[in-house]
N, CA, C and O of each residue as an XYZ file, in Angstrom:
420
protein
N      66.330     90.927     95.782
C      67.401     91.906     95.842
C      68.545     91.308     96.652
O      68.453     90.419     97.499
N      69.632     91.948     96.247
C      70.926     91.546     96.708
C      71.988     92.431     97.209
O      72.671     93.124     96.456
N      72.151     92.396     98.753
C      73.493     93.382     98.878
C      74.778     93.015     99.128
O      75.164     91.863     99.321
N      75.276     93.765     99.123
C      76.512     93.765     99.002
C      77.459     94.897    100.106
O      77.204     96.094     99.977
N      78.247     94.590    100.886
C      78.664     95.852    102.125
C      80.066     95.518    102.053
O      80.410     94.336    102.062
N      80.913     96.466    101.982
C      82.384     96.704    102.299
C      82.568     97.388    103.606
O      82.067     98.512    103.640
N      83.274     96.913    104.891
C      83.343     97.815    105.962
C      84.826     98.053    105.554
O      85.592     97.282    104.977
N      85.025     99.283    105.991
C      86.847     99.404    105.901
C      86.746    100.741    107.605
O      85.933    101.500    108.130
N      88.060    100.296    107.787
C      88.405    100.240    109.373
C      89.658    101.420    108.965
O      90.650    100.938    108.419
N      89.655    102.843    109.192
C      91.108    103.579    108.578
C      91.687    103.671    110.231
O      90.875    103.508    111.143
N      93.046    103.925    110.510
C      93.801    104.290    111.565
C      94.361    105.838    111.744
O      94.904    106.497    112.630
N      93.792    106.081    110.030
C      94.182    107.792    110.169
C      92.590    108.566    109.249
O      91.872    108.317    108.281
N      92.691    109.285    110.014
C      91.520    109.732    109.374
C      91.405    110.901    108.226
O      90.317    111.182    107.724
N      92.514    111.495    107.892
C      92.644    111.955    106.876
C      92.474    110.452    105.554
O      91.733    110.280    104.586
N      93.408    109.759    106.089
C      93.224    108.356    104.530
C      91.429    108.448    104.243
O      90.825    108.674    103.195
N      90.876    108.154    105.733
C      89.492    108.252    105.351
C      88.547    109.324    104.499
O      87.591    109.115    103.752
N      89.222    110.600    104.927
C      88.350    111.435    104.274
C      88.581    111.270    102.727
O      87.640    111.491    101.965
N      89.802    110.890    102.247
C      90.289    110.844    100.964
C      90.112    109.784     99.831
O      90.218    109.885     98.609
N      89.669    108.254    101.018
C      88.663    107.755    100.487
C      87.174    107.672    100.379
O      86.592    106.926     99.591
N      86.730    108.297    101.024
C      85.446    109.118    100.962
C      85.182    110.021     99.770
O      84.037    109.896     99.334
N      85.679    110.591     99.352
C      85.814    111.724     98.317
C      85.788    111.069     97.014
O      84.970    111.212     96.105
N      87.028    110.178     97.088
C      87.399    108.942     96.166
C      85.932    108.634     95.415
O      85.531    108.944     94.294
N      85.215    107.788     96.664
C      83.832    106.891     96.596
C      82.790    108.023     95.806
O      82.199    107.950     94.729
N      82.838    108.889     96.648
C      81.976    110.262     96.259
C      82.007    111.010     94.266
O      81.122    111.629     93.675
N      83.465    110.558     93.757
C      83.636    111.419     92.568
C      83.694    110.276     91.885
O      83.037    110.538     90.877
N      84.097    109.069     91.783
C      84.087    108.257     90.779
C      83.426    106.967     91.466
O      82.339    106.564     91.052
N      83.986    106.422     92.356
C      83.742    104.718     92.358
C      82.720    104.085     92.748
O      82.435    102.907     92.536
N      81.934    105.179     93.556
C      80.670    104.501     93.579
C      79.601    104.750     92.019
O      78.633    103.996     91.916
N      79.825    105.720     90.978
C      79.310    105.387     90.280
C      79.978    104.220     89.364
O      79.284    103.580     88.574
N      81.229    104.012     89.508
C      81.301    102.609     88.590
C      80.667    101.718     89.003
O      79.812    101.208     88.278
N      80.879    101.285     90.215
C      80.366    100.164     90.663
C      78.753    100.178     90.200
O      78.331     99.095     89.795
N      77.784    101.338     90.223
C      76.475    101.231     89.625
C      76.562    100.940     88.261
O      75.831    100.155     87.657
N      77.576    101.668     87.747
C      77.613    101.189     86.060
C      78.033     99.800     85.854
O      77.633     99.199     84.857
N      78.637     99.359     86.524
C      79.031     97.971     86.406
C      77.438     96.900     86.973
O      77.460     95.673     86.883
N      76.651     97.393     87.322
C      75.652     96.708     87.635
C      74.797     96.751     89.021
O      73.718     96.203     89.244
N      75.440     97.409     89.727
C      74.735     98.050     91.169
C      73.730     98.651     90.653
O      73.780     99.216     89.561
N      72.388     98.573     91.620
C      71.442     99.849     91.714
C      71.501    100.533     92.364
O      71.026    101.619     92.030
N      71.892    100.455     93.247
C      72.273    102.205     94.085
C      73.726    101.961     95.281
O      74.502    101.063     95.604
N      73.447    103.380     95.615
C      75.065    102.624     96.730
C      75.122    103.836     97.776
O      74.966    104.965     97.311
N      75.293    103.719     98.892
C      75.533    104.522     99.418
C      76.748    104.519    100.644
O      77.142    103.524    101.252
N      77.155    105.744    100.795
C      78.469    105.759    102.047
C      77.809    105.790    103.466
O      76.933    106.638    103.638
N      78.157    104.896    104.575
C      77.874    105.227    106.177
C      79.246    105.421    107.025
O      80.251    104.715    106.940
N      78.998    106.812    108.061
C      80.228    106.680    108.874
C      79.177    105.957    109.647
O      77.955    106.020    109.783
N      80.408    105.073    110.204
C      79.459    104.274    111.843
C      80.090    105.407    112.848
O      81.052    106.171    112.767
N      78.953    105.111    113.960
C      79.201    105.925    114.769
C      79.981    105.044    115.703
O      79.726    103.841    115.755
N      81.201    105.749    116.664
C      82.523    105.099    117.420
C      82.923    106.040    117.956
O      83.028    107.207    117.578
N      83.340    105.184    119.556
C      83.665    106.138    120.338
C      85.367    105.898    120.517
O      86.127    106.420    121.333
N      85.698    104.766    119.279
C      87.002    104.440    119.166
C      87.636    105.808    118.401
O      86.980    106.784    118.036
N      89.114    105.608    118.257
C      90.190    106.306    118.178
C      90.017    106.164    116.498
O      89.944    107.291    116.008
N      89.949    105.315    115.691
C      89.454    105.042    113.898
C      88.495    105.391    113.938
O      87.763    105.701    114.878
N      88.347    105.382    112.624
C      87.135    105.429    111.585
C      86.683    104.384    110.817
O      87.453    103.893    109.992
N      85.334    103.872    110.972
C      84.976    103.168    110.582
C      83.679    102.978    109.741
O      82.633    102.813    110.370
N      83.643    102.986    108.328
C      82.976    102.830    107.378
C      82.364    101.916    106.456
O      82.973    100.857    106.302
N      81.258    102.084    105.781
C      80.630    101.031    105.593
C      79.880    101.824    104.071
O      79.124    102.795    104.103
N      80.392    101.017    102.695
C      79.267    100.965    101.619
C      78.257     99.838    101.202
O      78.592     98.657    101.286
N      77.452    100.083    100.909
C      76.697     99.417    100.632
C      75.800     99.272     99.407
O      74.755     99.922     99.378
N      76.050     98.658     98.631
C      75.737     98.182     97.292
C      74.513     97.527     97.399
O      74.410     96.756     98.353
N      73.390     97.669     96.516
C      72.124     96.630     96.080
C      72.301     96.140     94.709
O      72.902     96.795     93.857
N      71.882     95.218     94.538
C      71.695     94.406     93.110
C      70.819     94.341     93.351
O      70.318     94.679     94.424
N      69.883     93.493     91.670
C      68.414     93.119     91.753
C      68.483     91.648     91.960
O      67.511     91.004     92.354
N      69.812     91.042     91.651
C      69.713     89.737     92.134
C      71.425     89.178     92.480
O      72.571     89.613     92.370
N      70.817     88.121     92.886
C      72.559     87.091     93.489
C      73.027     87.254     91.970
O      73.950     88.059     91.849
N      72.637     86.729     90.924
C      72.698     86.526     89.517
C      73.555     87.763     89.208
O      74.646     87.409     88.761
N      73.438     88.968     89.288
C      73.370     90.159     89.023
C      74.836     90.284     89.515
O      75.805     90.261     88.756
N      74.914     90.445     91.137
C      76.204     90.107     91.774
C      76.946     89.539     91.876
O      78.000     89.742     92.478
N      76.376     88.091     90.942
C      77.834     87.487     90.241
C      78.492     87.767     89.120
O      79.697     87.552     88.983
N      77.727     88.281     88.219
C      78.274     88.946     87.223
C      79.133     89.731     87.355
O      80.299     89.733     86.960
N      78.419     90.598     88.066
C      79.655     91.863     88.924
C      80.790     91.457     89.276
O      81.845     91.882     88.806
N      80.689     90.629     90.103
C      82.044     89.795     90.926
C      83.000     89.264     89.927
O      84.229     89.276     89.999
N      82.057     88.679     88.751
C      83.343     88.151     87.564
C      83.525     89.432     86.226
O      84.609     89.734     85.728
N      82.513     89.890     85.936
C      83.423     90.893     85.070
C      83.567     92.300     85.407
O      83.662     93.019     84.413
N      83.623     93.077     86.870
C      83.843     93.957     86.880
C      84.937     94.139     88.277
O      85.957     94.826     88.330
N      84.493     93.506     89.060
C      84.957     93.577     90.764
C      86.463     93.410     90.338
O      87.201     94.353     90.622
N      87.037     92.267     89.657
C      88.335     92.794     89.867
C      89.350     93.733     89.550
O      90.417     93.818     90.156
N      88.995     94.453     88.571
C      89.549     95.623     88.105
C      89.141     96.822     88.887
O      89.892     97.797     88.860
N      88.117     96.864     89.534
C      87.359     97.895     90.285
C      88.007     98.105     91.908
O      88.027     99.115     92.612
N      88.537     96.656     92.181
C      89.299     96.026     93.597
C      90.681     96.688     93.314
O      91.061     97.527     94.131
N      91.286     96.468     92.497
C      92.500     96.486     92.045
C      92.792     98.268     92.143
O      93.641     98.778     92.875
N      92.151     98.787     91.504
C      91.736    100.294     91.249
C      91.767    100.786     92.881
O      92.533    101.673     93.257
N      90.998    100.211     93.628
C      90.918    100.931     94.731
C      92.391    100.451     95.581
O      92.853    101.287     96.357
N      92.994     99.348     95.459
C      93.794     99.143     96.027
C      94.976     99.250     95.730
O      95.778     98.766     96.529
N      95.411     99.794     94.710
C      95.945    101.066     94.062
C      96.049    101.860     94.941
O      97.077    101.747     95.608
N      95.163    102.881     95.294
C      94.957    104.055     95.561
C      95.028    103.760     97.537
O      95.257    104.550     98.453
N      94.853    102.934     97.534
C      94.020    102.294     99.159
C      95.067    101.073     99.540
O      94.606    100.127    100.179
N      96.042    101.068     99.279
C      96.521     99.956     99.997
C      96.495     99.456    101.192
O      96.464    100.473    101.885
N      96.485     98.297    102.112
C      96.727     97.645    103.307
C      97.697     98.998    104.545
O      97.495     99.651    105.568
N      98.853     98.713    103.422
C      99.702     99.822    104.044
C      99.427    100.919    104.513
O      99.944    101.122    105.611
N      98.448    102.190    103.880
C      97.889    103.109    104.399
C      96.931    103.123    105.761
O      96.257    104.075    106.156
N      97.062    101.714    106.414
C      96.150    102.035    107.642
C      94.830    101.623    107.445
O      94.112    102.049    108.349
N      94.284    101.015    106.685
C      93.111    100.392    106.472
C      93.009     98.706    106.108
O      93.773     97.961    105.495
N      91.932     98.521    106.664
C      91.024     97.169    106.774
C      90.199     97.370    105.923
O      89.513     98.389    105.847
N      90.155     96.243    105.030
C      88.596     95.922    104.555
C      88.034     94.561    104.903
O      88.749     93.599    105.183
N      86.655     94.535    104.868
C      85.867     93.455    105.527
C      84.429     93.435    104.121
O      83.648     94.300    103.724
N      84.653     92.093    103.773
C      83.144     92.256    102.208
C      82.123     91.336    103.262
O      82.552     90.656    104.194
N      80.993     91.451    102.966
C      80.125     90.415    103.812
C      78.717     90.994    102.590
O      78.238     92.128    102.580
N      78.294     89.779    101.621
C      77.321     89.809    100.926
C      75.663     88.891    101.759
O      75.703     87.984    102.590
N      74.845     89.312    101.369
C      73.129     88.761    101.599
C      72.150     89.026    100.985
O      71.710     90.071    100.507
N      71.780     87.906    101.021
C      69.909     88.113    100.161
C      69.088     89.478    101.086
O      69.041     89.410    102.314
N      68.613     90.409    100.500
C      67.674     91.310    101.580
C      65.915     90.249    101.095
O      65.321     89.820    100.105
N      65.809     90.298    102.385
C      64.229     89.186    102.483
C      63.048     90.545    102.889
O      61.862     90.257    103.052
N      63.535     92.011    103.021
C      62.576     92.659    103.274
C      63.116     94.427    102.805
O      64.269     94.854    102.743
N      62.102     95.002    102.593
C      62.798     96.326    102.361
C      61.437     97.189    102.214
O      60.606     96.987    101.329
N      61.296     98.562    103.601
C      60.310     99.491    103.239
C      60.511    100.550    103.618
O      60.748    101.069    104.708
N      60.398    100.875    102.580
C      60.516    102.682    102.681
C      59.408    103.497    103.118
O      58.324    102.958    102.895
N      59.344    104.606    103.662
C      58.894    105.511    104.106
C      58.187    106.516    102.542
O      57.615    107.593    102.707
């Protein structure tokens, strides 16, 4: 298995809730239709003045997530940054890894 994490850093927290909602009604299911197996939203917890968030994407493989990366990620990037520009007060940060362990309860 393979993940995949976007942190994004907002300075206003309304932008955040609105990309939250965003993630919530459409884009996290593209990104599964495009080849993710599941995905989910985290607020981190901060005792800073932002908001700071974190999705997180699984694949079943690196293989899987490259595919993604070449026929879907850039139209999907583009889409959000559209809607999400730099300008509005947000950071994004991608940081991909092999998961070497995973157990559920």
């Amino acid at each position: 298995m393979f993940t995949y994490t976007l942190s994004c850093t907002f300075t206003d927290a309304a932008v955040a809730e609105e990309w939250i909602a965003w993630l919530r009604e459409s884009h996290l299911a593209d990104v599964c239709a495009a080849g993710a197996l599941d995905a989910e939203i985290i607020r981190m917890d901060s005792e800073a003045a932002t908001c700071r968030c974190q999705v997180r994407y699984h694949f079943s493989s690196r293989q899987a997530f490259d595919a993604y990366q070449r026929d879907h990620a850039p139209r999907l990037r583009a889409e959000g940054l559209k809607r999400f520009p730099l300008e509005r007060g947000i950071t994004y940060e991608r940081t991909t890894g092999e998961v070497l362990a995973q157990i559920r309860a």
